[in-house]
C-alpha positions in Angstrom: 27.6 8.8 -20.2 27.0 5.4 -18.9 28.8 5.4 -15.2 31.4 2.6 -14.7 33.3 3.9 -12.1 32.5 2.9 -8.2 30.9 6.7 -7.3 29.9 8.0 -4.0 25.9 8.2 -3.0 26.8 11.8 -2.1 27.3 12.4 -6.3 23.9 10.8 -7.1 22.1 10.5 -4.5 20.6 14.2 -4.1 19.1 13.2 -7.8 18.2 9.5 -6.9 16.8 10.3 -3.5 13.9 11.6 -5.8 13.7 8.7 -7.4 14.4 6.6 -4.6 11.5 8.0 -2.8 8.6 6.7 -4.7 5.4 5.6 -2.9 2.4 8.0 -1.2 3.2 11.2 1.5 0.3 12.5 2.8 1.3 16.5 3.1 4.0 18.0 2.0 7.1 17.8 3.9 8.5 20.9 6.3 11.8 21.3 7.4 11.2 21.2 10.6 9.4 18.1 10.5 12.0 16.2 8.6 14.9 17.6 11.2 12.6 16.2 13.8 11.6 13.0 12.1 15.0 11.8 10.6 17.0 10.7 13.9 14.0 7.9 15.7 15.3 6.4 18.8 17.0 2.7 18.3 14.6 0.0 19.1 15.6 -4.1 19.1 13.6 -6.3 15.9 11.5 -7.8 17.0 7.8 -9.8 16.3 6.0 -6.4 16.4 8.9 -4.8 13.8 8.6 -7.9 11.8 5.0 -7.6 11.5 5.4 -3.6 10.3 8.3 -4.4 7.7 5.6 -7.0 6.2 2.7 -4.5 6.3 4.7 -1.9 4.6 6.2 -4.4 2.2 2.2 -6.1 1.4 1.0 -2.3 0.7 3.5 -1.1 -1.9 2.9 -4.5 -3.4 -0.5 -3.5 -3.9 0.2 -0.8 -5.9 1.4 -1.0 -9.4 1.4 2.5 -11.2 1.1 6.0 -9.3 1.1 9.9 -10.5 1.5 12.7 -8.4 3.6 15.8 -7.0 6.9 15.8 -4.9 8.6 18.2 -2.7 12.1 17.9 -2.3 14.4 19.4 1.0 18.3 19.5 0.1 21.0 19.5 3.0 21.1 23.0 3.4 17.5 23.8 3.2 16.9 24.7 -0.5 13.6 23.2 -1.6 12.7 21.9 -5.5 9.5 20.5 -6.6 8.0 18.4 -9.5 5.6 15.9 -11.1 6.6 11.7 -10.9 5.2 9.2 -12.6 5.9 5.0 -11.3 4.6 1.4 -13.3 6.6 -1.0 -11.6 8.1 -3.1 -11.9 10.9 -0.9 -12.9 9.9 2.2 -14.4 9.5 6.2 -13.0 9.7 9.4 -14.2 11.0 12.0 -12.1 10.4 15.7 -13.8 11.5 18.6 -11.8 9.8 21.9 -11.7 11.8 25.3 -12.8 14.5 26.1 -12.0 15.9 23.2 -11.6 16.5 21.1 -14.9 16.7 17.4 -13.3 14.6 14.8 -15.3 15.3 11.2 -14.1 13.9 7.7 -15.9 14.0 4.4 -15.1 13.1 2.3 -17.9 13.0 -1.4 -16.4 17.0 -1.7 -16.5 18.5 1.1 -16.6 18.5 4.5 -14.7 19.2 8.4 -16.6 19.7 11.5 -15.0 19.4 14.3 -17.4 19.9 17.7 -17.2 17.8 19.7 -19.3 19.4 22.7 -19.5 22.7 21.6 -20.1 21.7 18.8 -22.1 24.0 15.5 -20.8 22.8 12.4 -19.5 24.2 10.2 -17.3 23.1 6.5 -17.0 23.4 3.8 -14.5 22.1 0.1 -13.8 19.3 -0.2 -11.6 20.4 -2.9 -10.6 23.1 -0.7 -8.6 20.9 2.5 -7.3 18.0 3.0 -4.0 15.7 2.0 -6.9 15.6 -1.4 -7.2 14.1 -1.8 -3.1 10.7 0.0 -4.3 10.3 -0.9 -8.2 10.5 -4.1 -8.0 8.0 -6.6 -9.6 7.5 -7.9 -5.8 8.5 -5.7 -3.1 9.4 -7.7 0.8 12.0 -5.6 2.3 12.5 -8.0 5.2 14.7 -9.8 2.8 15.8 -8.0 0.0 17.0 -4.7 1.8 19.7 -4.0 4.7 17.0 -2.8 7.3 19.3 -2.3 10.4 16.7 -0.6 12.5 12.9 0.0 13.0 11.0 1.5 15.2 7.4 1.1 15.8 5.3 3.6 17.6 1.8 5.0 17.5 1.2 6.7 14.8 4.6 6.1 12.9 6.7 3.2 11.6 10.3 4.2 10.8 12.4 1.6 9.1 16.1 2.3 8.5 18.0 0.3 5.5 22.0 0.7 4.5 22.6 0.5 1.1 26.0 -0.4 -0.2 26.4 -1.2 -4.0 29.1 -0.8 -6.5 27.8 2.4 -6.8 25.7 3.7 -3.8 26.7 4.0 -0.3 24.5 5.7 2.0 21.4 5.2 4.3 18.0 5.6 3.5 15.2 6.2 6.3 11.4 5.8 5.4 8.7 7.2 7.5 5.0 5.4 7.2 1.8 6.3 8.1 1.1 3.4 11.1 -2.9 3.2 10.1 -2.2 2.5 6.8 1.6 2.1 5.6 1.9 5.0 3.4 5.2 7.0 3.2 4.9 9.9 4.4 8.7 10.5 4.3 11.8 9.8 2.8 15.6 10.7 3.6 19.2 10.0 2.0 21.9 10.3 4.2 24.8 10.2 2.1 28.8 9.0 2.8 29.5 12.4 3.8 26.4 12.8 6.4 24.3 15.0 4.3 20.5 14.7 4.6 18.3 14.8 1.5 14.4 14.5 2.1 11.3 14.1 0.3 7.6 14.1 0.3 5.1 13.1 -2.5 1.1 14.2 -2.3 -1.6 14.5 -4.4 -1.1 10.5 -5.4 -3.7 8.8 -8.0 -3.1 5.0 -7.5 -3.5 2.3 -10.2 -4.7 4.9 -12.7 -3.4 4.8 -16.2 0.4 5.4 -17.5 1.6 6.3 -20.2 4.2 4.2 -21.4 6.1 6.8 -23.1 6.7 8.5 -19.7 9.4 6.1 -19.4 12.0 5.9 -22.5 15.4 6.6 -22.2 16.9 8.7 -25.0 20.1 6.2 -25.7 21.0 7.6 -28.9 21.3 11.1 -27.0 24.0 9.5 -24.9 25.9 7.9 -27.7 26.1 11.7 -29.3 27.6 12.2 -26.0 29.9 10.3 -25.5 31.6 10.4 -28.9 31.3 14.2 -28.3 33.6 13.4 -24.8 35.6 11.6 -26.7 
């Protein structure tokens, strides 16, 4: 079904924080490192910040389509994995290893979330999820995101944005690389103060896509809903 009721980020954001989370992790993420990593002490905006949210924002501009693995940390520990696929702006593929049955697609406008197994679909602007900060034909999240905090240090840059749509509410923490402005981690917090996190690895950059990756099966969804109804 195609959502068009004001839902909560906890509903879709343990599926979106997948999706949300597109761009490189060098390792794959532990749990202890994203307890210790998700909670960076507050520090003021200033010149140096400004600087870091341009960096970051210059290097995911530079990178148009991606391929690679994910590992995925729910709130209470449970860990999933899968393949993604990106070519902004506006598209990714999200397929989730056994046994979960997630399979999420952005196709330029529009966002599904399909489960395999029990074969429904449900569909949502992108316009209204986490995805529109990172696939976007030009990326500055300096001032098209919420960032509320960063914090600069050594080796890390950790930028904190709240997201608050007709359908999202939540806040989304990304963790760089300070060298050279790759993700290395993503987490969700959602209304309810759960924490979703995410790491992506073995990344091929500007390689090819296949443009197939990324169509939404809209006729599935009309069978749907006149099957709801």
């Amino acid at each position: 079904m195609i959502a068009s009721q004001a839902i909560s980020f906890g509903r879709i954001g343990k599926s979106l924080a997948i999706a949300a989370a597109l761009f490189i992790g060098s390792v794959p993420l532990t749990a202890e490192h994203s307890a210790a990593q998700t909670t960076p002490q507050a520090q003021p905006v200033g010149l140096t910040n400004v600087q870091a949210i341009d960096a970051v924002s210059k290097y995911f501009n530079s990178v148009r389509n991606m391929h690679g693995k994910f590992v995925q940390f729910g709130p209470t520990g449970g860990r999933v994995e899968g393949q993604f696929f990106i070519s902004r702006p506006g598209k990714v593929r999200f397929y989730y290893n056994k046994p979960s049955t997630l399979d999420i697609i952005a196709d330029g406008s529009m966002v599904s979330v399909k489960d395999r197994k029990l074969q429904t679909q449900d569909i949502w602007p992108l316009s209204q999820t986490p995805l529109r900060f990172l696939l976007a034909d030009k990326i500055d999240l300096k001032t098209d995101a919420n960032v509320t905090n960063v914090v600069v240090e050594p080796d890390l840059i950790t930028i904190t944005i709240d997201d608050k749509t007709r359908f999202t509410s939540g806040r989304l923490t990304l963790i760089f690389d300070a060298r050279d402005y790759k993700l290395k981690q993503w987490t969700v917090r959602d209304a309810q103060g759960y924490d979703t996190s995410v790491a992506i690895y073995d990344v091929v950059e500007n390689g090819a896509t296949n443009p197939d990756l990324f169509k939404i099966d809209y006729i599935a969804n009309s069978r749907q809903r006149r099957g709801n109804n």
